[in-house]
C-alpha positions as CSV (number, residue, x, y, z in Angstrom):
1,X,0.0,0.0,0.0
2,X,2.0,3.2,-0.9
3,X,1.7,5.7,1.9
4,X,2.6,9.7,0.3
5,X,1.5,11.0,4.6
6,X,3.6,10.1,7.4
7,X,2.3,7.6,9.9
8,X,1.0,9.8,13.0
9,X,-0.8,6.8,14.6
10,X,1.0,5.4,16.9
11,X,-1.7,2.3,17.9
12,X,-1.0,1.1,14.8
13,X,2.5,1.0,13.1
14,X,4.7,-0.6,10.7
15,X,8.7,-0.1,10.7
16,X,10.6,-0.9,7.3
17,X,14.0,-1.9,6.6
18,X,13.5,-0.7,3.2
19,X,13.7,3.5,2.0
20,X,10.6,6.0,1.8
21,X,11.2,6.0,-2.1
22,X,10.7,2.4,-2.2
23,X,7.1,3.0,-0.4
24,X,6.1,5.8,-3.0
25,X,7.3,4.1,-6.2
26,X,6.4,1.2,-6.0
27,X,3.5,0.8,-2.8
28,X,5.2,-2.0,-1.4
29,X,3.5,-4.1,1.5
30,X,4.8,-5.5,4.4
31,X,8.6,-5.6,5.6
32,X,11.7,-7.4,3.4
33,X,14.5,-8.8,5.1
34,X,17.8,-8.4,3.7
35,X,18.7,-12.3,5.0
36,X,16.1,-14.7,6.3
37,X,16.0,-16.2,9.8
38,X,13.9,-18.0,11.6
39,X,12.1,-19.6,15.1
40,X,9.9,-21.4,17.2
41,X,10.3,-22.8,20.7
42,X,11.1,-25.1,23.8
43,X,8.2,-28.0,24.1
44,X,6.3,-26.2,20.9
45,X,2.9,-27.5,20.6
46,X,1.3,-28.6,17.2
47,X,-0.6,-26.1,15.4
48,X,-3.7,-25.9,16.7
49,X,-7.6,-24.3,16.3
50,X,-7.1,-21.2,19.6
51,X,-7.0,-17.8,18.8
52,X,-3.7,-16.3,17.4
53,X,-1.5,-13.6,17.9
54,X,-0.9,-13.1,14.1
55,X,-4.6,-12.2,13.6
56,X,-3.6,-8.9,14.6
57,X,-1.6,-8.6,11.9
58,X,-2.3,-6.2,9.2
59,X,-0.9,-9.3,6.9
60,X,-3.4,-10.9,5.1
61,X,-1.4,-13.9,4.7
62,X,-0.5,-14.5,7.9
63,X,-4.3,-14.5,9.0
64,X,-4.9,-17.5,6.3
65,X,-2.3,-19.1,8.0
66,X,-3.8,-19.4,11.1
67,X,-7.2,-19.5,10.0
68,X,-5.6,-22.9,8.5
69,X,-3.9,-24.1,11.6
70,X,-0.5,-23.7,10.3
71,X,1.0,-21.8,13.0
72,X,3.3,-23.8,15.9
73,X,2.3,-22.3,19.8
74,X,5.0,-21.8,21.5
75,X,4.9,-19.4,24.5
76,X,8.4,-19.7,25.8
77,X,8.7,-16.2,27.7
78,X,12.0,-14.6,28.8
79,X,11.9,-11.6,31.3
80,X,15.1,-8.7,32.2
81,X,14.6,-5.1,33.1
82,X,10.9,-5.1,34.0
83,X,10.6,-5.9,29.9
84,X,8.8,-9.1,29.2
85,X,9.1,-11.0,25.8
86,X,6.9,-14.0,25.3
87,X,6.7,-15.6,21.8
88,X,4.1,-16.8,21.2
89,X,3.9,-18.6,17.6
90,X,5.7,-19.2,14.2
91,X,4.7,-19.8,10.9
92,X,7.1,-21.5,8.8
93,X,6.9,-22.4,5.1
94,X,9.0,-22.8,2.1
95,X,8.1,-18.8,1.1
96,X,8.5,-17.4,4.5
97,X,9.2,-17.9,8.5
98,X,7.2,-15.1,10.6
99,X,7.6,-15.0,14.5
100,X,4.7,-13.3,16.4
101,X,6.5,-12.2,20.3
102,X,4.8,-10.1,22.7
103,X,6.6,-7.4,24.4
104,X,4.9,-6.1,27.8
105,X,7.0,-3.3,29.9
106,X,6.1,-3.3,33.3
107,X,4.6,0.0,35.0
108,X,7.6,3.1,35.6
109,X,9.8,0.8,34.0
110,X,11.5,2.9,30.8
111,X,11.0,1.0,27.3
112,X,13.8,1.3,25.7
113,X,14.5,0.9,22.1
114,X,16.5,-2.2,20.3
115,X,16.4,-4.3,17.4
116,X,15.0,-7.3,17.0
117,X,18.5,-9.8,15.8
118,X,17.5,-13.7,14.5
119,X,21.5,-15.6,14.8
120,X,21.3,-19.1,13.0
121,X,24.6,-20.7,13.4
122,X,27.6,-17.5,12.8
123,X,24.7,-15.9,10.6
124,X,23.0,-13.0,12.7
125,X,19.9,-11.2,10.7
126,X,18.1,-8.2,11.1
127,X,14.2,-7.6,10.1
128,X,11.7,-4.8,9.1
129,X,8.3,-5.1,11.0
130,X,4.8,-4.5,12.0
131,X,3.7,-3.9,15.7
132,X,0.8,-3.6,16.8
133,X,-0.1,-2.2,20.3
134,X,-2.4,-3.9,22.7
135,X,-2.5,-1.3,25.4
136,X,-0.4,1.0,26.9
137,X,2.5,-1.3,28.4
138,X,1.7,-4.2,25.6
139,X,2.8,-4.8,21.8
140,X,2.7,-7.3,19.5
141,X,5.4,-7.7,17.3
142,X,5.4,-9.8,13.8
143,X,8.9,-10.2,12.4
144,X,9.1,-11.5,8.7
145,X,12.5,-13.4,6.8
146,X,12.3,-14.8,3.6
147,X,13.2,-18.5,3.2
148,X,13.1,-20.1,-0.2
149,X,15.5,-22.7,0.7
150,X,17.7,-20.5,2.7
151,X,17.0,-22.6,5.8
152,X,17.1,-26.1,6.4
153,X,13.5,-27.4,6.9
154,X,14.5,-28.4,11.0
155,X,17.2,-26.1,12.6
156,X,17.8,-24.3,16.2
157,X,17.7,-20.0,16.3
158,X,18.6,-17.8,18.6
159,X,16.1,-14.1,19.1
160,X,17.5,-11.6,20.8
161,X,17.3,-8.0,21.4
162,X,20.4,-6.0,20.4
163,X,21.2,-1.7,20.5
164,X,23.1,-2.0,17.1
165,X,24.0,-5.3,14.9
166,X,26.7,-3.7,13.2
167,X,28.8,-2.8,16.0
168,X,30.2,-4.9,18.9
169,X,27.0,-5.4,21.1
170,X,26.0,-7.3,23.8
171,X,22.4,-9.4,23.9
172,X,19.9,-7.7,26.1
173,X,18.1,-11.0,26.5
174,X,18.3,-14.1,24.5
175,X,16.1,-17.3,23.7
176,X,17.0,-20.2,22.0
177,X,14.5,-22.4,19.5
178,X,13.8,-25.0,17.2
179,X,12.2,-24.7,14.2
180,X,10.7,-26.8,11.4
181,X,9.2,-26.3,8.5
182,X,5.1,-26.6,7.6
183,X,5.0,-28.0,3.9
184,X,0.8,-29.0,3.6
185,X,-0.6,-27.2,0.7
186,X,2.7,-26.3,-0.5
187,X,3.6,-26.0,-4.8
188,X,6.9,-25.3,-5.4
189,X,8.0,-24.6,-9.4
190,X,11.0,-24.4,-10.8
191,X,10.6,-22.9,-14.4
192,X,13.7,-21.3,-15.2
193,X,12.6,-18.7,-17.8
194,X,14.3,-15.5,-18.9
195,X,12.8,-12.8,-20.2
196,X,15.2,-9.1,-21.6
197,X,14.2,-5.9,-22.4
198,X,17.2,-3.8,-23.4
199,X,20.5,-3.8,-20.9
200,X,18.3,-5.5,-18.1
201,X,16.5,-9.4,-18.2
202,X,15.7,-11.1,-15.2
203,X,15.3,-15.6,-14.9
204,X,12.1,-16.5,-12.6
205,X,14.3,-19.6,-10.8
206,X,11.9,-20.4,-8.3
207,X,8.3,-20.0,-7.3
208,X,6.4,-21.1,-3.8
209,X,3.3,-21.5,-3.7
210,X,2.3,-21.8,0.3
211,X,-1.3,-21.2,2.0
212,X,0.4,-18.0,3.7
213,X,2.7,-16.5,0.5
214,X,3.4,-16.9,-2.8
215,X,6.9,-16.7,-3.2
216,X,8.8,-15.5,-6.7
217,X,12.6,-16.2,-6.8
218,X,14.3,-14.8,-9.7
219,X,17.8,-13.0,-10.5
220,X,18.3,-9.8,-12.1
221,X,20.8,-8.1,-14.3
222,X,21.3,-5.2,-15.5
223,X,23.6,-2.4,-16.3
224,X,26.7,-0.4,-14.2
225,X,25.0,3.0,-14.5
226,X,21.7,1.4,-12.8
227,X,24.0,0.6,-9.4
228,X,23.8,4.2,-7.9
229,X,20.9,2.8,-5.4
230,X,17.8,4.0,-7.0
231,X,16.7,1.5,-9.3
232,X,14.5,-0.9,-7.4
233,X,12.4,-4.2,-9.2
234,X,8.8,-4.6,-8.9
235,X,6.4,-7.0,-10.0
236,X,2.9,-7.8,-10.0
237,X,1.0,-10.8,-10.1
238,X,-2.4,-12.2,-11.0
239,X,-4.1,-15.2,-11.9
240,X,-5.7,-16.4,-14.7
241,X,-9.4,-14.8,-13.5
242,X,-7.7,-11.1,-13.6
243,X,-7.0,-11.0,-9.8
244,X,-3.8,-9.1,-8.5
245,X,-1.7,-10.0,-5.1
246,X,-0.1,-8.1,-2.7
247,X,3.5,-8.1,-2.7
248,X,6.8,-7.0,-1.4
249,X,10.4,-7.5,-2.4
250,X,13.0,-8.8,-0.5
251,X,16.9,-8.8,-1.5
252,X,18.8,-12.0,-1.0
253,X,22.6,-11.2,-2.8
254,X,24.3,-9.3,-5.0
255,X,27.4,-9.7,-7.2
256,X,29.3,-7.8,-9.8
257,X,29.6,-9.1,-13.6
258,X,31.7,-8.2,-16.4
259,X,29.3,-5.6,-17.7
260,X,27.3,-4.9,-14.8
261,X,25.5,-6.3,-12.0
262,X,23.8,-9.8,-10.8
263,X,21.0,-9.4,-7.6
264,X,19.5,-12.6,-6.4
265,X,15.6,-11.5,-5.0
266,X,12.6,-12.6,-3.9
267,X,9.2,-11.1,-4.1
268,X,6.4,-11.8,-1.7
269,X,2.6,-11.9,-2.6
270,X,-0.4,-12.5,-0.7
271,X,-1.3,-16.3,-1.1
272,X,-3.6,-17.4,-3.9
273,X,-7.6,-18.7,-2.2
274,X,-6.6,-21.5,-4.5
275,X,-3.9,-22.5,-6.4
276,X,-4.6,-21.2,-10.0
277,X,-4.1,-23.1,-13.6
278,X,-1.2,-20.4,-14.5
279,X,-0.1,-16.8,-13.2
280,X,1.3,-14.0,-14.8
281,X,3.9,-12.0,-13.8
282,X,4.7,-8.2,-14.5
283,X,8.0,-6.9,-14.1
284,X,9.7,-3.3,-14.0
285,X,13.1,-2.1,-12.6
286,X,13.4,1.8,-12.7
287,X,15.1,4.7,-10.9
288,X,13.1,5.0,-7.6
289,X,11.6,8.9,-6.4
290,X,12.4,10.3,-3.2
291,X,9.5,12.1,-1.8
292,X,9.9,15.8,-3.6
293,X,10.7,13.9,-6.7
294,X,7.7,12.1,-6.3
295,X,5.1,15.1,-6.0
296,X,2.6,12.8,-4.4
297,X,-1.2,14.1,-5.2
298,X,-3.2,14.8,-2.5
299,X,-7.3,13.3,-3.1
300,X,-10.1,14.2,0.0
301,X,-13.6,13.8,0.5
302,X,-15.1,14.9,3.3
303,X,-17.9,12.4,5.3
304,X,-21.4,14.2,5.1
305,X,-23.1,11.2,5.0
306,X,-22.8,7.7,6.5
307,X,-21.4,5.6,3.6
308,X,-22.7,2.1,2.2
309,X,-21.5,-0.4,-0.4
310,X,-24.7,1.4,-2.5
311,X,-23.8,4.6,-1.6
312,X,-20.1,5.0,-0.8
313,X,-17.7,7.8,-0.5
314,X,-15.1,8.3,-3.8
315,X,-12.1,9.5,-3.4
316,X,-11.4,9.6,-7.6
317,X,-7.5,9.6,-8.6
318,X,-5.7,10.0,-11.6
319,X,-4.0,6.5,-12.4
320,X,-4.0,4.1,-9.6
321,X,-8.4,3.9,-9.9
322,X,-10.8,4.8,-7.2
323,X,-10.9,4.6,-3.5
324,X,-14.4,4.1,-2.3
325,X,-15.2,4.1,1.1
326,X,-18.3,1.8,2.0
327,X,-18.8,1.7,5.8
328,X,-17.5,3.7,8.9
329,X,-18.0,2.4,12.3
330,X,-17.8,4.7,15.3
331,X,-16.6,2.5,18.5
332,X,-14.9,3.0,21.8
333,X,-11.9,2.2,20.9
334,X,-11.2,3.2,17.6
335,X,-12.7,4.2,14.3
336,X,-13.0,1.4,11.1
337,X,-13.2,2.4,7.7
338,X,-13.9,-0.2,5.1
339,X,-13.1,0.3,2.0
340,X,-12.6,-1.3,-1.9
341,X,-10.3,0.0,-4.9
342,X,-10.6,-0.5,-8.3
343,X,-8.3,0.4,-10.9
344,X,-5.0,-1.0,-12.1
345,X,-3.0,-0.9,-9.4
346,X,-5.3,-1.9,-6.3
347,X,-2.8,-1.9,-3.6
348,X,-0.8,1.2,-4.2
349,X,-3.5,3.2,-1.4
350,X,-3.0,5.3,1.1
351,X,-5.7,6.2,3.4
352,X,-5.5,9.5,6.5
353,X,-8.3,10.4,8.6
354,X,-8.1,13.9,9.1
355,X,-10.7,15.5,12.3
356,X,-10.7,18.3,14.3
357,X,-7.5,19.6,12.9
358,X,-5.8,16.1,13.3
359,X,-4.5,13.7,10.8
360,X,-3.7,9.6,11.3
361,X,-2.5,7.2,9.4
362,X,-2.4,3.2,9.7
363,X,-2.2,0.5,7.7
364,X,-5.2,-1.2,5.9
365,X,-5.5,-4.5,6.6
366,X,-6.5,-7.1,3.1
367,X,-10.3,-8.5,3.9
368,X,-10.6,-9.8,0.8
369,X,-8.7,-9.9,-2.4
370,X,-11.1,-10.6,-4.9
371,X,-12.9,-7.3,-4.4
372,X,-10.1,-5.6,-3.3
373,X,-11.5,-5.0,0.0
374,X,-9.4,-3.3,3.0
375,X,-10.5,-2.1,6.5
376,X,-8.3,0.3,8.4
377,X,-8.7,1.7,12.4
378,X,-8.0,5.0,13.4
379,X,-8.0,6.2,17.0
380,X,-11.7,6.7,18.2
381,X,-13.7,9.5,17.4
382,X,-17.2,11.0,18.5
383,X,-20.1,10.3,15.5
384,X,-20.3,13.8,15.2
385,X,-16.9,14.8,14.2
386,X,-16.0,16.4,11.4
387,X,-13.8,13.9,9.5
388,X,-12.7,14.1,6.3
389,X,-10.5,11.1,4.4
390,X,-7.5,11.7,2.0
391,X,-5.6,9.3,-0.1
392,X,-2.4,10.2,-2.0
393,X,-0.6,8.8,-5.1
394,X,2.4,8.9,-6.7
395,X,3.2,8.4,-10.6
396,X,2.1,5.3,-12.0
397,X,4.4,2.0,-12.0
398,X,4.9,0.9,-16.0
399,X,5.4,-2.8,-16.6
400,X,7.4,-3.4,-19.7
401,X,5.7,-5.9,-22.2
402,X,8.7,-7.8,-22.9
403,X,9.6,-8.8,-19.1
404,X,6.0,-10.0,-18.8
405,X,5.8,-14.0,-18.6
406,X,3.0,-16.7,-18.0
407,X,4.2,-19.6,-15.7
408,X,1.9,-22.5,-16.0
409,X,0.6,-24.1,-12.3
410,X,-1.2,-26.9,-13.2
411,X,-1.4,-29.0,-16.5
């Protein structure tokens, strides 16, 4: 979802190892991970039917994983300096390994800020991710690290909680556990096809089709002059019916060539409801825009009437389709718009909620991809405020005809 507003919610947040740029150009969802990792824990139970942590998530995938029972309990808790961390489950598939922790700081107790550090034998790894808060003292964290045969499908990891990985540190607390890999409804492809367009072609190697992510692993080359670190690959998918995914990149290696340059990637789409006769990819790799490059467009609408799915609020935009905003519900708690998109890029959407001369912003949460249907919750606010909802958008993402390929699923 491409985000043109900072976030100002702060019940809601999403940190990201990747640049602003990246957000704008291309909308990309979710976290990548520079090197996977990966865990679970002491006397892990089975997956099972309870309630989990990772429906919380904003991650679409994540909550058909659990939905599926896919996801190991494990609720092995460690606790130093009034800070609490108790991880509670993992999901672990061919595409992807996701831990879901919870960290509670007790009352007067100062929370202080570290990162997140996943060590699997000498290899230590760093994540983007989402958290989610819970209450005051209480978040829910939902780190993500890209597998693709990366990691043995059984192995020990260490999680810890570091100042700086790059500099001689010292653990603040550390737990060690096993992990092994889910492989039910799993597809994995291996088609090998190359597609150019100029100076730059890219080889889809691998493909993983898991009930939490479909997984794309492909390597890319292209020119020196493209290596000044603002040329960026994106891709879409969709099945054979005209649906698009969600997706992500993620960066696995990179080596120089005679002429230029070879990075190894992976990108990361919401999973398929089933698994399709054939998908199509869509590929482009161009120089990204940092924000006043960018010139994001703001679009608002202000809410004089309660909307519906028959009478909704548009927000109309210039390339990326409409935003049309079907339901808001006025709670306690917080404030849930519902919304749907239309138009060719359906997850490049940025939603603020702007009241009594205060703006938020939070991530929309997939409901359901064949409609293209999102909810997103905003701090509560009385039924009688003044609210008016902006979306913003960058330039529109070109995919090059040439690089676009159809990889057959089933025969």
């Amino acid at each position: 979802m491409n985000s043109a507003i900072k976030n100002k919610n702060k019940k809601i947040r999403r940190l990201l190892a990747i640049p602003m740029a990246v957000l704008l150009a291309f909308g990309a969802m979710g976290a990548p991970s520079a090197a996977p990792a990966a865990m679970a824990a002491k006397g892990a139970e089975q997956p099972g039917s309870t309630e989990s942590l990772f429906k919380l998530s904003s991650d679409w995938g994540l909550n058909q994983a659990a939905d599926k029972g896919l996801v190991t309990k494990t609720n092995q808790s460690v606790t130093k300096n009034g800070v609490t961390i108790t991880v509670k489950e993992v999901m672990f598939d061919e595409a992807q390994l996701t831990i879901g922790y919870v960290r509670h700081v007790a009352k007067g107790q100062e929370d202080r800020s570290f990162i997140p550090v996943i060590s699997y034998g000498d290899k230590m790894h760093t994540s983007g991710f989402e958290s989610v808060d819970i209450d005051d003292q209480t978040s829910a964290y939902f780190l993500k690290f890209t597998n693709m045969g990366q990691f043995p499908d059984q192995f020990d990891v260490k999680l810890q909680e570091v100042r700086s990985p790059d500099q001689p540190w010292q653990a603040e607390w550390e737990l060690s556990i096993p992990v092994k890999k889910v492989t039910k409804g799993t597809t994995v492809l291996k088609p090998m096809t190359t597609k150019s367009s100029g100076d730059t072609s890219y080889t889809v190697k691998e493909i993983a089709i898991t009930p939490s992510r479909t997984a794309i692993k492909f390597e890319l080359k292209y020119p020196k002059y493209m290596d000044d670190g603002r040329y960026f690959p994106s891709m879409k998918l969709e099945d054979e019916t005209g649906t698009l995914y969600e997706g992500y990149p993620s960066f696995i290696n990179w080596k120089p060539t005679d002429d230029g340059y070879s990075r190894e990637c992976v990108y990361l789409f919401s999973p398929f409801q089933t698994v399709p006769k054939s998908m199509k990819i869509g590929f482009v790799h161009e120089k990204l825009l940092m924000y006043h490059e960018a010139k994001p467009e703001i679009f608002e609408a202000a809410v004089e009437h309660k909307p519906t799915a028959e009478k909704p609020i548009v927000l109309k935009r210039n390339k990326s389709g409409l935003v049309k905003i079907t339901d808001i519900r006025y709670g306690k708690d917080k404030t849930e718009v519902r919304f749907q998109t239309e138009g060719p890029d359906p997850y490049r959407v940025s939603l603020e909620l702007v009241a009594d001369g205060k703006a938020w912003s939070a991530p929309a949460k997939l409901l359901d991809p064949k409609t293209y249907t999102f909810v997103t919750k905003f701090p509560a606010l009385p039924s009688n405020a003044k609210v008016t909802l902006t979306s913003s958008e960058v330039h529109e993402t070109k995919y090059v005809p040439e690089l676009a390929m159809t990889i057959p699923v089933k025969p």
